[in-house]
N, C-alpha and C positions, 0 to 999 in steps of 0.2 A: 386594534388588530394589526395595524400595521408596523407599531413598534415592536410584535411577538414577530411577525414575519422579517424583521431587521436581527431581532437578534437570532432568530431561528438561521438566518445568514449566518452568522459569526459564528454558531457553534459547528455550525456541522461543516461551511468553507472556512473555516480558519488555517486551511493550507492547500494552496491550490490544486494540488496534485489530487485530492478528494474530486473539485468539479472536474479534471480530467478523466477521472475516469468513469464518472458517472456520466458525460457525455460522453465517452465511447459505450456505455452498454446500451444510449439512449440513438445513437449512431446505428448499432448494432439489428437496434430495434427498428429505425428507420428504412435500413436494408430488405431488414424479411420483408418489410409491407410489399417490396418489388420483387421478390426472389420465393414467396413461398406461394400457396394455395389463397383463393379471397377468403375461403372457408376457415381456413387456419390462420390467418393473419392476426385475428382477438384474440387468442390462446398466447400464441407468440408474443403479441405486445404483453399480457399479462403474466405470462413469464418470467420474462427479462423486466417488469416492471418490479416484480416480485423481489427477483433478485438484486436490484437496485434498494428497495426498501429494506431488505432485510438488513444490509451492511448499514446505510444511514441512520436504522433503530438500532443498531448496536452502538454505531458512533454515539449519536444523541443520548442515547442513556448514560453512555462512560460521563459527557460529557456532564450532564445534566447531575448526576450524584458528584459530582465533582466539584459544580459552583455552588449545590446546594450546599453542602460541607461549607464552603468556603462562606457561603453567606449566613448559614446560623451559627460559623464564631462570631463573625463581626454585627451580625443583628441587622441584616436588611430588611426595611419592611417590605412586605407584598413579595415576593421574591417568589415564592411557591404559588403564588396567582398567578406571576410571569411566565413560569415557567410551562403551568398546567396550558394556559393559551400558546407556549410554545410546541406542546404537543400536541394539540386540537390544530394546529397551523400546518403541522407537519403528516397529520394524517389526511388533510384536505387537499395538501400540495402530491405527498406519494403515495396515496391509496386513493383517496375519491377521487380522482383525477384520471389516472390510470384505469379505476374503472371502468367509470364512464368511457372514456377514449373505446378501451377490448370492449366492450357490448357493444359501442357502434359500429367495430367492425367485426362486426359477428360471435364473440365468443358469449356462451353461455353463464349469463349474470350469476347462479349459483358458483359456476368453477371459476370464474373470474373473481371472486368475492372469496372465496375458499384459500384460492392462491395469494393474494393477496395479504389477509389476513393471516395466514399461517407466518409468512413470510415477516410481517413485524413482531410478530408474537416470538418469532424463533429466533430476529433479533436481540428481541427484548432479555430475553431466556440468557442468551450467549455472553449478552453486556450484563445484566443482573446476576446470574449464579457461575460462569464461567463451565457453560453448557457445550462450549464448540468441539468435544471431544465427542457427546451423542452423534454428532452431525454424522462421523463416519459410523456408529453403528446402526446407523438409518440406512446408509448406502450399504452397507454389507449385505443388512438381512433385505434391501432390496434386492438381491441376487438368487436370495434363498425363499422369499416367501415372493407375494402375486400386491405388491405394494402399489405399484402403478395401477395395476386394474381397482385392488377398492379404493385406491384416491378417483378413479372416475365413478365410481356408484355417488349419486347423490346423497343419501344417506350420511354416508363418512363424509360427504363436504360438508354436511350441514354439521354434523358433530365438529370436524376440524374448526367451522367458521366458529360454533358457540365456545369452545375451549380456549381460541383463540383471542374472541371477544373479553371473556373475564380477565385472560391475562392483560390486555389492554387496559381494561377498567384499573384494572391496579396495580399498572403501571401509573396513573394517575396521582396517586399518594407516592410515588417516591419522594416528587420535593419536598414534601411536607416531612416525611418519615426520616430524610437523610439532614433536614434540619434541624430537626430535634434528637436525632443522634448524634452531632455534632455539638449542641448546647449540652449533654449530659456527659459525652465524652469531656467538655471543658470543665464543667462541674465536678468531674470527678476526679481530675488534676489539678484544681485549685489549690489543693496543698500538698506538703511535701511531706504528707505520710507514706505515698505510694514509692518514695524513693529508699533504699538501699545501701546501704554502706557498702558493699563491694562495686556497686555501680559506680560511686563517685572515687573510686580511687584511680590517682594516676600509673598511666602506664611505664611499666620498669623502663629500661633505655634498651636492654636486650632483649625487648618484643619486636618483632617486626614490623615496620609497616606496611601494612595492606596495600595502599593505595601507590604504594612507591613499589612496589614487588612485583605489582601488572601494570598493564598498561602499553599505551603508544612507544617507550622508549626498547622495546624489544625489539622492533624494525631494525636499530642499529647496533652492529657489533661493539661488544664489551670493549672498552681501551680507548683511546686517546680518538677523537675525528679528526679525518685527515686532512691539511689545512688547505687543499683544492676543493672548495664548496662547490665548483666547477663542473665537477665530476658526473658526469651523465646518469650513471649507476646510483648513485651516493644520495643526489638531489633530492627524488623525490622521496627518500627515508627522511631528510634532514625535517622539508616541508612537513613531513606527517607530522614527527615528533614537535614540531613548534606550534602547528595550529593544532596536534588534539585528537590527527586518528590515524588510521594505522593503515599502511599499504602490505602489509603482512598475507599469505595466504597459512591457514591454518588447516595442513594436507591434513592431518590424522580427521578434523570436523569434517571436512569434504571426503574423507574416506570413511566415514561414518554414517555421513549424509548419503552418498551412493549406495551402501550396504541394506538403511532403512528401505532408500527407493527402490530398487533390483528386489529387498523380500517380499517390499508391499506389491508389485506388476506381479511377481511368480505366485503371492498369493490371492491374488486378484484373478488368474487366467485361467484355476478350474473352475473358478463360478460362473465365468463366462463360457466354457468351456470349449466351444471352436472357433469361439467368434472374439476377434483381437480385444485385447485388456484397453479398449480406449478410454472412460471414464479415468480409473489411476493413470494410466500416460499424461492423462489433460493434467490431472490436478498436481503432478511429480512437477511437471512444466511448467503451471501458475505458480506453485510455492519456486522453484526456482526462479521467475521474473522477479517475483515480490521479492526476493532477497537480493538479489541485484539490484531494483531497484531502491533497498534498502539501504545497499552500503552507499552506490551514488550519492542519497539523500542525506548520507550522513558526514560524508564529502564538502555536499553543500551548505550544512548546516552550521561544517563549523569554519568554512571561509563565512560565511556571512558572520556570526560570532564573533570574530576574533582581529576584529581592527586593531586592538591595542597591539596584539601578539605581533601580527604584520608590521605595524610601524617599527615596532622592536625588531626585529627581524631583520628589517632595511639596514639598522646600524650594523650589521654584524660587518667584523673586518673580510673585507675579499667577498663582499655579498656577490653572488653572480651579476652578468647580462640580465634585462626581461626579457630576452629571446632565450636564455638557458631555463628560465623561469618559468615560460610556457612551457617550452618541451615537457619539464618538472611535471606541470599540471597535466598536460596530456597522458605523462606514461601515470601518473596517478589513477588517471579516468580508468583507464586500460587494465593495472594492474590490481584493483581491485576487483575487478568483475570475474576474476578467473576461477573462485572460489564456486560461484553458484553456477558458472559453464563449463566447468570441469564435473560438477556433479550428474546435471543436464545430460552431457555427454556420454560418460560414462554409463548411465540408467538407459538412456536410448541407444545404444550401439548393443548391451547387451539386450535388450527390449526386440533392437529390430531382428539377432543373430538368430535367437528363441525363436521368430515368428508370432512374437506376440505382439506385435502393432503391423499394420498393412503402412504399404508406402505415402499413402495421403495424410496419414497420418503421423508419418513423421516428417513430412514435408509443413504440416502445422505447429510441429514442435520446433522445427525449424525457424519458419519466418516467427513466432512467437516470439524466441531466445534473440534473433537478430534484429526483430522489430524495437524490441523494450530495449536494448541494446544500445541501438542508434537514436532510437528515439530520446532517453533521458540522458544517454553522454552529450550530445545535441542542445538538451533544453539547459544542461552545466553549463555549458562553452557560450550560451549565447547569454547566460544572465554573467558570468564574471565579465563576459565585455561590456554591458550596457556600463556607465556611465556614472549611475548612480540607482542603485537596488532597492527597489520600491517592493511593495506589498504582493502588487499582482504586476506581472508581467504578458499580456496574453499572446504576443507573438511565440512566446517558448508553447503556452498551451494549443497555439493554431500548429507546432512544428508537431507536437506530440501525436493531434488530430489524423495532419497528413500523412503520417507515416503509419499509422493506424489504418486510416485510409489503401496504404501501400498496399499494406503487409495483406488484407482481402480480397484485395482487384488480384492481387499474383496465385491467390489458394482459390478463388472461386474464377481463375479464367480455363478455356481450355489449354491444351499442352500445343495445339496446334495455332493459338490467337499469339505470334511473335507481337504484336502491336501491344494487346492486354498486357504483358508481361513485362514488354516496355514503358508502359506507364506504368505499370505497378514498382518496377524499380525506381523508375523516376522520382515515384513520391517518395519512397521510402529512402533511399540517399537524398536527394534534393536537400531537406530542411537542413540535415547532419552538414552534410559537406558547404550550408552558406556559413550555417554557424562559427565550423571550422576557419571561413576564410577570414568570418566577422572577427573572430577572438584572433587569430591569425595577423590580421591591421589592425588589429586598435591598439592605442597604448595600452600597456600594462598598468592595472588598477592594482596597486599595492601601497596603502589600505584600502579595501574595498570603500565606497562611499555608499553607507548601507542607510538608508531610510529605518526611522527608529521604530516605525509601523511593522516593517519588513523583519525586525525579530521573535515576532512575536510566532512565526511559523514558516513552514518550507516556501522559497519564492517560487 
């Protein structure tokens, strides 16, 4: 059992930024125990325990059809035994566990069981048939029918918890079932009947190529680059195009992106009908961190990548300073973020002009967009200083923590606690600005000194 619970590690942390934020919902959850009712405090933890499970049985399933494939071409044995006790590993660690925990502080073992169980099942669903589009007609007709109250009849838990339960059961047979659809897929490519004479011809010289036609070199204008690599402006276009991603903002997507989020609040506000559209506000505001913290990650993914590129790079004639080289990195950090805070923006200015979100509520949209902000330009700046780029780094995930930390102490203090508020900024700049000063002194790492552990996912 303890080699399922080692690789049940691997799959589901094989990028740190996963345990970060399942310890902020578990942070999260920490809090209410001091901040809510004793009476509520079980519901609460199985909640947010809920919500916690649901995304990690989405992860684990991708993950799980994924190695299963992988191991019935190449014929591992016991693989789908492994596998099976890595689910039985994982429902003991985030469902039995959490249970237990909400019933001992008081929540009701059928709705604790209920939520719970729904909550992997719907992961399961999400990861399996690419179900996360229901999620929001769930929340819709929660507006229009009485959804909250029969999920408190006992009744509908016990049906949610049994429907729930079969999907689990078989979820069980996936290893097995995506093994031997990978041994028949290969069976049935064994020979080159299924191939094509038009498929194997080569391409004319007047086809396009695809992969030269987009891409990172639209950053930089058409014609000759100018032979000051110097160039403050110029830099961190150059940087994109050599390691792989793009400092571009793409206004017509982020005016599209705005357009979506502004129809979805106006048609969100008559179902709430006087009472502020908070639900869509929250969730406009998540999909906008997630994608900022998207492009970040994909920032970081291809410095760590890309040692050979960098070494190359150094030769170039007139290469800069590493102090022009940081600045480079910094307006990179900067300039790609504008895309998901321009949408953010946009959605909540017209959001708050309507009357459809009250001020505390966009006081949380706020520190949200500046928390995730500071928080993961912070956890950039302090792994390209470290030295040599190992797998886990947890100082970046204690910076992530605190500023999480912040960003709560400033929305749950009052407006009259100046002290609350100063610590709450405190932690929230604190981490960013050592980071700053750490990347700031240290030599310039160009090639990264990337541990070969460390490519294997986000550090």
């Amino acid at each position: 059992m303890i080699a399922a619970l080692l690789v049940l590690w691997r799959l589901l942390f094989y990028r740190p930024l996963i345990l970060v934020m399942l310890l902020l919902v578990y942070s999260v959850a920490a809090l209410l125990l001091f901040t809510v009712d004793a009476r509520q405090g079980g519901i609460a933890i199985a909640a947010l325990a809920a919500f916690a499970a649901a995304g990690l049985a989405a992860l684990l399933t991708d993950r799980i059809r994924m190695h299963s494939l992988q191991a019935g071409v190449i014929g591992l044995p016991d693989h789908s035994g492994m596998m099976r006790r890595v689910q039985a590993g994982f429902l003991v660690l985030f469902a039995a566990i959490p249970l237990v925990l909400a019933c001992l502080l008081g929540a009701r073992p059928l709705a604790a069981l209920a939520a719970l169980a729904t909550a992997v099942a719907a992961g399961i669903l999400i990861a399996a048939y690419r179900a996360g589009g229901w999620l929001l007609l769930v929340v819709v007709l929660g507006k229009v029918l009485p959804l909250a109250s029969w999920a408190a009849m006992p009744p509908v838990q016990a049906l949610a918890t049994a429907v729930s339960a079969y999907v689990i059961w078989r979820w069980f047979d996936l290893p097995l079932k995506a093994e031997r659809t990978a041994i028949l897929a290969g069976s049935r490519f064994a020979d080159a009947t299924h191939e094509r004479s038009d498929q194997l011809r080569q391409p004319k010289e007047s086809e396009p190529d695809e992969e030269r036609a987009s891409g990172p070199s639209d950053d930089l204008p058409l014609g000759p680059l100018s032979s000051d690599l110097d160039a403050d402006k110029q830099l961190p276009a150059v940087l994109a195009l050599g390691l792989g991603y793009s400092v571009r903002v793409g206004w017509r997507r982020v005016l599209y992106g705005a357009g979506i989020a502004i129809a979805a609040l106006a048609a969100w506000h008559p179902l709430d009908g006087s009472r502020p559209s908070v639900p869509a506000y929250l969730i406009v505001t998540a999909l906008c961190c997630a994608t900022l913290v998207g492009r970040l990650q994909v920032v970081l993914q291809r410095w760590i990548q890309t040692s050979t590129e960098q070494a190359l790079l150094r030769l170039t004639p007139g290469w800069p300073e590493p102090r022009s080289i940081k600045r480079a990195v910094l307006a990179s950090t900067l300039l790609i973020q504008r895309g998901s805070i321009a949408v953010w923006a946009v959605s909540s200015a017209v959001a708050s002009f309507f009357g459809w979100i009250d001020r505390s509520v966009l006081i949380a949209g706020v520190l949200a967009i500046l928390g995730t902000s500071l928080a993961f330009s912070g956890a950039l700046w302090a792994v390209l200083a470290h030295r040599r780029i190992r797998e886990w780094h947890f100082s970046t995930i204690a910076s992530v923590l605190v500023v999480g930390a912040g960003a709560v102490t400033i929305f749950f203090s009052a407006p009259a606690a100046s002290h609350a508020l100063a610590e709450g900024a405190a932690l929230m700049m604190g981490p960013p600005a050592l980071a700053l000063a750490w990347y700031a002194r240290a030599p310039l790492r160009l090639p990264l000194n990337v541990d070969p552990r460390a490519l294997k996912g986000v550090v």
